[in-house]
N, C-alpha and C positions, 0 to 999 in steps of 0.2 A: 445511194448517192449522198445521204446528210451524213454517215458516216464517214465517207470522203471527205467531205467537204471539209466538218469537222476537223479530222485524222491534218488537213491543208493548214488550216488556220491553226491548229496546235502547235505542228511542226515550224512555220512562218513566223510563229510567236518565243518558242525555244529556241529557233536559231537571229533570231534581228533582235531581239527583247521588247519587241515592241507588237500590241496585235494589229494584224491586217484592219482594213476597213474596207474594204472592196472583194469580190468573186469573180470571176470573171468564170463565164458559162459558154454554149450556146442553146437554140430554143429545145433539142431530145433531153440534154442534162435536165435545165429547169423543170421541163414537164416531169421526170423519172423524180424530181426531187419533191414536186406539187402530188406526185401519186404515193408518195412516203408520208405527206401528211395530211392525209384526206380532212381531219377536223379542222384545218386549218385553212379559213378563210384568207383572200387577196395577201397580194403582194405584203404589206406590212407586217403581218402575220410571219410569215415568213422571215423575213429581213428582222423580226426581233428575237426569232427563234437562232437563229446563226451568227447575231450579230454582228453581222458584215451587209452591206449595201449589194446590190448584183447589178452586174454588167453583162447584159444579151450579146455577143459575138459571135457571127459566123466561122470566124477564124479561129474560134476556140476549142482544138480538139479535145483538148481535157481541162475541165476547170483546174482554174489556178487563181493565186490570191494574191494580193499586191495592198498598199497602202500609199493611197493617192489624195490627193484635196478635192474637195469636188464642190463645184458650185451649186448645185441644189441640193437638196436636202435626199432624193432619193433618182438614182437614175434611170427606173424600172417603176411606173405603174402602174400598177394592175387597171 
């Protein structure tokens, strides 16, 4: 999964020039991606390792990455 996600925000970056700042997931992704990094405490943790924020969706059958404003500082916390 992080190397998706990765592989997402690469691809999102070489094609707009610009990097994403958001994930969009849903809760099987996130967990398959929290089990990729076992040393890796809470949410923060996470979200500095990708550096992209995440967004929990039901509707999300495959993460996907987008670049959005967001009024708080983190849309997921642990």
């Amino acid at each position: 999964m992080l190397s998706f996600i990765v592989s997402l925000v690469n691809h999102y970056e070489q094609r707009h020039g610009a990097r994403p700042n958001l994930v969009y997931m849903n809760e099987t992704h996130y967990e398959y991606l929290r089990e990729e990094l076992p040393g890796i405490r809470g949410h923060e943790g996470i979200v500095a390792i990708l550096g992209v924020d995440i967004a929990l969706s039901d509707s999300a059958m495959h993460p996907h990455v987008a670049t959005a404003k967001l009024a708080a500082e983190y849309i997921l916390v642990s």
